[in-house]
Structure formats: structure tokens, C-alpha cells
OpenMM code with the backbone's topology and positions (N, CA, C; nanometers):
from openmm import Vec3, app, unit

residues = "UNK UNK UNK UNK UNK UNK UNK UNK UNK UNK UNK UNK UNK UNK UNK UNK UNK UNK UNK UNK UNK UNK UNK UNK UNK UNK UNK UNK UNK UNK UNK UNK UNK UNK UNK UNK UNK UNK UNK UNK UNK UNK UNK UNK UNK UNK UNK UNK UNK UNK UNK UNK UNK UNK UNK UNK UNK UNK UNK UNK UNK UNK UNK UNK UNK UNK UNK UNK UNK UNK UNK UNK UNK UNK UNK UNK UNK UNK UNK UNK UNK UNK UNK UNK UNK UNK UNK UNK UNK UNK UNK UNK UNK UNK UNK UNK".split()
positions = [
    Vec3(0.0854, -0.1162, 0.0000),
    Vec3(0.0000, 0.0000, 0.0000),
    Vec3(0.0901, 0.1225, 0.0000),
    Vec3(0.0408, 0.2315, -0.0904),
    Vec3(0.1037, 0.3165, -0.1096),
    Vec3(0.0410, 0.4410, -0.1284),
    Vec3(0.0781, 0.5279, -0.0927),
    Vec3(-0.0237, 0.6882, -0.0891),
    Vec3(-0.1675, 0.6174, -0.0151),
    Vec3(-0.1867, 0.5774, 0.0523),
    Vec3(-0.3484, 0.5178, 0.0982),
    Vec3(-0.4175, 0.4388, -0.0375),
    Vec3(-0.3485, 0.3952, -0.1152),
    Vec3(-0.3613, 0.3140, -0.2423),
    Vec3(-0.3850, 0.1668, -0.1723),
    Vec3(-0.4664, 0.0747, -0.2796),
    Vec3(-0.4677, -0.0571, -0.2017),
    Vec3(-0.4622, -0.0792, -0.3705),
    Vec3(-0.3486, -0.2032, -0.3608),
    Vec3(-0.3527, -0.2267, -0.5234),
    Vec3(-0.3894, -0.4230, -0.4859),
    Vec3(-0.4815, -0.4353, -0.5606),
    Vec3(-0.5233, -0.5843, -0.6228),
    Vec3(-0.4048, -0.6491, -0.7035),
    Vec3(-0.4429, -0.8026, -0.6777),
    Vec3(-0.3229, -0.8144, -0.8294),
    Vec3(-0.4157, -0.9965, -0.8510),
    Vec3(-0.4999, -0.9238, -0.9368),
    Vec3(-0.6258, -1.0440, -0.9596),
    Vec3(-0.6228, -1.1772, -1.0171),
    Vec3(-0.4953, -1.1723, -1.1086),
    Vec3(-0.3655, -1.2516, -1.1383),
    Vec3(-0.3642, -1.3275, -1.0536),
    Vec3(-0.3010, -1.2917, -0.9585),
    Vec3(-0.2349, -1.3833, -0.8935),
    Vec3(-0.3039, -1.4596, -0.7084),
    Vec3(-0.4261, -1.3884, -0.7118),
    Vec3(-0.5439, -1.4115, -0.6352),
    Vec3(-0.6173, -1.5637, -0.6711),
    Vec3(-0.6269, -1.5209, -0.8408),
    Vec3(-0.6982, -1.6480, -0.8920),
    Vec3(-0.5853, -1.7608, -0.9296),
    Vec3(-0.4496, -1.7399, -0.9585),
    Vec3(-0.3801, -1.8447, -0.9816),
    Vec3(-0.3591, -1.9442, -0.8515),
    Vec3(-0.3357, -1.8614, -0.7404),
    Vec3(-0.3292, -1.9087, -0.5745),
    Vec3(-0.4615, -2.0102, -0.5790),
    Vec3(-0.5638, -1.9794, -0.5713),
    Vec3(-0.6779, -2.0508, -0.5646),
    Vec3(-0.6775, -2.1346, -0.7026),
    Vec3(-0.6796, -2.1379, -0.8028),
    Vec3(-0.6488, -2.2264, -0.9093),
    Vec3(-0.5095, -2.3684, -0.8273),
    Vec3(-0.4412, -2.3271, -0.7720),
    Vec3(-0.3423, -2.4117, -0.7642),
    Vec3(-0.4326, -2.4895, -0.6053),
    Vec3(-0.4910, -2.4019, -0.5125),
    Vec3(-0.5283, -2.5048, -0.4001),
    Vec3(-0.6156, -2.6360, -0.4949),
    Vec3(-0.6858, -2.5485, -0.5927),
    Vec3(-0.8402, -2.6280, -0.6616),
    Vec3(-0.7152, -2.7837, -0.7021),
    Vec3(-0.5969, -2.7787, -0.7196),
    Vec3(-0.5439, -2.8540, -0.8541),
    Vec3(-0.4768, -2.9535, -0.6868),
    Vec3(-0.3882, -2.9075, -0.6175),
    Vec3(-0.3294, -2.9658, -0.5240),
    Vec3(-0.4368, -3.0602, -0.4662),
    Vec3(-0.5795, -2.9779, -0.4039),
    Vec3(-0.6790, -3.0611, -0.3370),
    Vec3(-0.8002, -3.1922, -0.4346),
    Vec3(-0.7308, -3.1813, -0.6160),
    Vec3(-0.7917, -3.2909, -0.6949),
    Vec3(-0.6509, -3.3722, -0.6559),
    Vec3(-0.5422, -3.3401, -0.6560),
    Vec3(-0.4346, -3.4322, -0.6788),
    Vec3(-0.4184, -3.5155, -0.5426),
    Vec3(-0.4544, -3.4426, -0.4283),
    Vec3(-0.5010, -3.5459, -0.2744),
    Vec3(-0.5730, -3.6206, -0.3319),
    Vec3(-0.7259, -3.5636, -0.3713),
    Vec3(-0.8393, -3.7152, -0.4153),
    Vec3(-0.7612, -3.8216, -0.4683),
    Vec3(-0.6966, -3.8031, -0.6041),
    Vec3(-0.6587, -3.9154, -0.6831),
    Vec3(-0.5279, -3.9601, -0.6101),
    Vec3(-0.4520, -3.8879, -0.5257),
    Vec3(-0.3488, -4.0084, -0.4676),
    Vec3(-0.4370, -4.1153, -0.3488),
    Vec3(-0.5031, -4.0627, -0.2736),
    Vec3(-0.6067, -4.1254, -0.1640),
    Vec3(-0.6479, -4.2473, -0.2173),
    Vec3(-0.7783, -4.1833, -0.3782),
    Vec3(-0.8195, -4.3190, -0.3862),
    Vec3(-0.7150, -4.3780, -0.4831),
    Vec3(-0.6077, -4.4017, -0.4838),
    Vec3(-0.4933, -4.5151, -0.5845),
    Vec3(-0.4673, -4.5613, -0.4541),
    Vec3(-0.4610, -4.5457, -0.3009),
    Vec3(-0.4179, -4.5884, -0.1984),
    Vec3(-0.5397, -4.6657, -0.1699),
    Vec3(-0.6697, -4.5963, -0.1682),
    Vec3(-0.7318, -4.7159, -0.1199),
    Vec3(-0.7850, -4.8225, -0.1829),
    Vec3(-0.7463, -4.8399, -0.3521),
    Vec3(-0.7573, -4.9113, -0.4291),
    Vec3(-0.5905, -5.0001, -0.4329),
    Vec3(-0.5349, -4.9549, -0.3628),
    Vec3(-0.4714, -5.0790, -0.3644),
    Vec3(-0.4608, -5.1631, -0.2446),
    Vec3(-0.5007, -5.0970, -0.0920),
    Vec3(-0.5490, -5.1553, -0.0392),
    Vec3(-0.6640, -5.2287, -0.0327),
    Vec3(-0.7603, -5.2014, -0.1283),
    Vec3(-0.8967, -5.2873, -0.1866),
    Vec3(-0.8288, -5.4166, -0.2214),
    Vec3(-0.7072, -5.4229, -0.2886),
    Vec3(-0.6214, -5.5017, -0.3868),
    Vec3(-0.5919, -5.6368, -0.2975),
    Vec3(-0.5470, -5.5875, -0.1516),
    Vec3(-0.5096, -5.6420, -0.0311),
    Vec3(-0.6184, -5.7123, 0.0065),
    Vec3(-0.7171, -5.6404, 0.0242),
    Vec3(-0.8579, -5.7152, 0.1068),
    Vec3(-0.9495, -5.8074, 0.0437),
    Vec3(-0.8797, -5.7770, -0.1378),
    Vec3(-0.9726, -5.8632, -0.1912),
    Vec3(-0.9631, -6.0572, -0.1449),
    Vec3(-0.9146, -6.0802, -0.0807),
    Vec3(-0.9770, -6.1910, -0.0368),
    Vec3(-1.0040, -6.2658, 0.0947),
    Vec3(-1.0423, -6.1230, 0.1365),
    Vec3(-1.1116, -6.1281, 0.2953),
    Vec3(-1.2331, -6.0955, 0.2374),
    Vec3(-1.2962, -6.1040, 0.3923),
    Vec3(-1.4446, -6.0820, 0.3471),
    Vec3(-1.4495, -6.0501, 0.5226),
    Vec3(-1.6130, -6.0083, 0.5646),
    Vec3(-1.6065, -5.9769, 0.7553),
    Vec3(-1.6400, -5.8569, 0.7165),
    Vec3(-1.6250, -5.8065, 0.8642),
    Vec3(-1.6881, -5.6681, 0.8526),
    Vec3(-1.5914, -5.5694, 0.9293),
    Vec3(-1.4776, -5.6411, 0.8823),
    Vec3(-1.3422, -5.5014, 0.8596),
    Vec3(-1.3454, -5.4587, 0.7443),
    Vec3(-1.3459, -5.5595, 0.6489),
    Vec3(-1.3502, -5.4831, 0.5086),
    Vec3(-1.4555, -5.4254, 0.4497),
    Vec3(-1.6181, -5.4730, 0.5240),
    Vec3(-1.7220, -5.3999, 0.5169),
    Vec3(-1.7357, -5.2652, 0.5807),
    Vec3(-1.6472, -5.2458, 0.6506),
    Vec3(-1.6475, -5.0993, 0.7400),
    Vec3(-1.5293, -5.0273, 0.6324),
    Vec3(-1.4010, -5.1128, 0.6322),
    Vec3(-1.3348, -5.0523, 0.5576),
    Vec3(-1.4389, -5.0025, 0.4440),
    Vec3(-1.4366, -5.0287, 0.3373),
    Vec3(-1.5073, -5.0410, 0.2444),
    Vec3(-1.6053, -4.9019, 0.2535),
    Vec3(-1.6795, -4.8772, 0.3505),
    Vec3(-1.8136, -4.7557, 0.3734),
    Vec3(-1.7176, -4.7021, 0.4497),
    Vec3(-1.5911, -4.6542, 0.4841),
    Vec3(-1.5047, -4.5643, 0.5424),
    Vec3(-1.4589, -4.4993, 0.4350),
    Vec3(-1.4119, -4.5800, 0.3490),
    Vec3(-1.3203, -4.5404, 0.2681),
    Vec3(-1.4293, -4.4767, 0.1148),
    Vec3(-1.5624, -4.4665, 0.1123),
    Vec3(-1.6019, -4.4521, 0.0374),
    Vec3(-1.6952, -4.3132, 0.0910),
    Vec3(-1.6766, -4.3215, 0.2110),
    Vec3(-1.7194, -4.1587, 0.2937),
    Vec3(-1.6099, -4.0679, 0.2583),
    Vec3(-1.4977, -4.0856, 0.2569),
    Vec3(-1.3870, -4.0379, 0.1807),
    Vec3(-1.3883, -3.9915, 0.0731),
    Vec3(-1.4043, -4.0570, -0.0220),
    Vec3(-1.3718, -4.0397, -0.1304),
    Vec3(-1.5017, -3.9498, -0.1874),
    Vec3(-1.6314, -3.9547, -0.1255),
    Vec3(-1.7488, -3.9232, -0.1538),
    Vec3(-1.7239, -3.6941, -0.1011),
    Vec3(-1.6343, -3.7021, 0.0423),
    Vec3(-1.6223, -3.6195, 0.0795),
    Vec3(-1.5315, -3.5116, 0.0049),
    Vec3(-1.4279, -3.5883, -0.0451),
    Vec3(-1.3054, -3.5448, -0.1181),
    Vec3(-1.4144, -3.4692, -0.2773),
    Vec3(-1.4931, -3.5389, -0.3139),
    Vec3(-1.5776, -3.4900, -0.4304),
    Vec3(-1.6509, -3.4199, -0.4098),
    Vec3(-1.7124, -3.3830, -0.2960),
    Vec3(-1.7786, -3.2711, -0.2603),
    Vec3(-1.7194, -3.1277, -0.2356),
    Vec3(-1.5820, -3.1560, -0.1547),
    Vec3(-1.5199, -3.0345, -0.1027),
    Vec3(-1.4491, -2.9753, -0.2996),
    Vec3(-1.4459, -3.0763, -0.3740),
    Vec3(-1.3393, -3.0158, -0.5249),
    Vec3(-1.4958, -2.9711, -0.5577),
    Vec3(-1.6028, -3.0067, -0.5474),
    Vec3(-1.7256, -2.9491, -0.6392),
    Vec3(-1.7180, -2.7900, -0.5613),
    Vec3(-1.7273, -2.8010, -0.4219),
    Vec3(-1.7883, -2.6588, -0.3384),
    Vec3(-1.6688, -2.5787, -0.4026),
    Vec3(-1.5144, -2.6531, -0.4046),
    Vec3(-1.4094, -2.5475, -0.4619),
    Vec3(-1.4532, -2.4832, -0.6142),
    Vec3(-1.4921, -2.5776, -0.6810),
    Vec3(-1.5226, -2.5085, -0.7967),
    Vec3(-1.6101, -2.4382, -0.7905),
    Vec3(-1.7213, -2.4398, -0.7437),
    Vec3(-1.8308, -2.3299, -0.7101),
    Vec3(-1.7582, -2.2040, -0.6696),
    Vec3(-1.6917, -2.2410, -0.5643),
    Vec3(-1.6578, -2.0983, -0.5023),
    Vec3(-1.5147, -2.0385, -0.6452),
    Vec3(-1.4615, -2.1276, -0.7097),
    Vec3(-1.3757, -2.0672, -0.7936),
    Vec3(-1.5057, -1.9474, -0.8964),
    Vec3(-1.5854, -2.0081, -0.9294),
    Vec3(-1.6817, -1.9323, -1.0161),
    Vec3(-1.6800, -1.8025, -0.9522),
    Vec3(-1.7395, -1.7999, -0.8110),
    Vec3(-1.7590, -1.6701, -0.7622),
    Vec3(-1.6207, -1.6126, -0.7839),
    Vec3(-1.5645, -1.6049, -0.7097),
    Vec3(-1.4457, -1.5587, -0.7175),
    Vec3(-1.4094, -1.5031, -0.8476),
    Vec3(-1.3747, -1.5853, -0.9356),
    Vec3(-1.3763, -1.4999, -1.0656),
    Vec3(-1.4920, -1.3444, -1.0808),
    Vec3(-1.6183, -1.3753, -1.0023),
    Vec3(-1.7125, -1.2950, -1.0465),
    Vec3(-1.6711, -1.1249, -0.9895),
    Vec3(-1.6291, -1.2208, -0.8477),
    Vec3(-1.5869, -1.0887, -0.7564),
    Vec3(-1.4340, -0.9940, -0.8174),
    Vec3(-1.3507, -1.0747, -0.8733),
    Vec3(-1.2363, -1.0306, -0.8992),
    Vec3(-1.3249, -0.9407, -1.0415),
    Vec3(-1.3867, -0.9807, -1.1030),
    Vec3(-1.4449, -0.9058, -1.2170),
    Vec3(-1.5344, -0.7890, -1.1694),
    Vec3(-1.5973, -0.7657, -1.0576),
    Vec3(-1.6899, -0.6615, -1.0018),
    Vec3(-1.5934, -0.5677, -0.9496),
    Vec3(-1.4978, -0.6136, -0.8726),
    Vec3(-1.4241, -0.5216, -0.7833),
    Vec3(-1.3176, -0.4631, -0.8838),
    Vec3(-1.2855, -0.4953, -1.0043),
    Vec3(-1.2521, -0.4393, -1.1194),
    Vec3(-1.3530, -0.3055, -1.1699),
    Vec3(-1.4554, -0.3727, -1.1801),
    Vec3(-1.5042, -0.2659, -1.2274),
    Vec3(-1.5540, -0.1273, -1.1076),
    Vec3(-1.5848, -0.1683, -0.9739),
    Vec3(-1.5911, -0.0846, -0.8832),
    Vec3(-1.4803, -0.0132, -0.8936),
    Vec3(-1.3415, -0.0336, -0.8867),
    Vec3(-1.1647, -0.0076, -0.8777),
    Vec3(-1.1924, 0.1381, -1.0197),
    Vec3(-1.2190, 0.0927, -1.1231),
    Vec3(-1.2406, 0.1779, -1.2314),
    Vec3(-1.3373, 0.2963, -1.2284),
    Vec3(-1.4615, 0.2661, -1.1653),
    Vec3(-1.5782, 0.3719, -1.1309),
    Vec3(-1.5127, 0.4607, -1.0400),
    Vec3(-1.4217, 0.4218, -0.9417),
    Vec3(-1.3587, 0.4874, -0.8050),
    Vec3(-1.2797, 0.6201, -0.9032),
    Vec3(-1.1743, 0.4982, -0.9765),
    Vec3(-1.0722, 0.5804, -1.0411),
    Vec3(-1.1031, 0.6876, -1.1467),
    Vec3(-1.2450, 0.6497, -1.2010),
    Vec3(-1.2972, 0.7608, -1.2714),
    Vec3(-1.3911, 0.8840, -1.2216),
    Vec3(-1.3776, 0.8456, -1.1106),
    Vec3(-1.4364, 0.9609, -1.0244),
    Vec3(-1.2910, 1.0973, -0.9767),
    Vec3(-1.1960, 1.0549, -1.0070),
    Vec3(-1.0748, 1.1083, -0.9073),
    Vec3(-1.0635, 1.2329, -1.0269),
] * unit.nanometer
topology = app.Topology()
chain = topology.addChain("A")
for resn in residues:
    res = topology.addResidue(resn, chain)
    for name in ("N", "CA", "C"):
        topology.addAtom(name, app.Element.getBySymbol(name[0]), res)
């Protein structure tokens, strides 16, 4: 901040959040290759370790797809806001 200036840099707001969106798909897909190869392991048990396993590990994976959907939602906004507060930033500056 400079002269009572607040400068944006919208760039690099949305690349930050672009990279959590990409890091938190790349958790999902290492998770489930882990619990598919522990599936790999259990395939010839049966009981209700691997039935718990099994609805544990699929609360997981169910959760992991929800939190990348809400991220993408909220990536949408975000874009919207970085595009409004652009144009607010410009109305300001064309007032001066």
C-alpha cells in the first residue's frame, strides 16, 4: 500500500486458488490409488473389517468430491468478484 492506495493483483489471487483447486484434486486421486490398492489387499477377505473398511473409505472419497465441487463453485464466484471489484476499482478511479 502506497499513498493510501490498495492495489489488487487479480492474477495472482486467482492463480493461488487455481493451484489449491489442482493440489486438493491431486489429494483425491493419490487417496483413492491408496485405497484401491489396499482394496487389492482385502480382496480376499471378506467380515466386517472390510465392510467398514469399504463404507469408510467410500465416505472419503465421496467427501473429497464434494469439497473439489464446493471449490469449484466458489472458484466461479471468485472470478465474479475479482471481475466486479474491477469494475468498482475503475468507477472509483474515474471519479478522481
Amino acid at each position: 500500500m502506497q499513498d493510501g492506495q490498495i492495489k489488487y493483483d487479480y492474477a495472482a489471487m486467482d492463480d493461488a486458488y487455481e493451484e489449491m483447486l489442482q493440489v486438493s484434486k491431486n489429494m483425491q486421486s493419490e487417496i483413492e490409488a491408496l485405497m484401491d490398492d489396499a482394496r487389492e489387499l482385502l480382496a480376499a477377505s471378506d467380515g466386517t473389517f472390510v465392510t467398514e473398511y469399504n463404507a469408510k473409505a467410500g465416505n472419503i472419497s465421496e467427501e473429497f468430491t464434494r469439497l473439489n465441487e464446493e471449490m469449484s463453485f466458489r472458484a466461479n464466484q471468485l472470478q465474479q468478484m475479482f471481475s466486479d471489484m474491477g469494475v468498482f476499482d475503475q468507477k472509483l478511479g474515474d471519479g478522481i
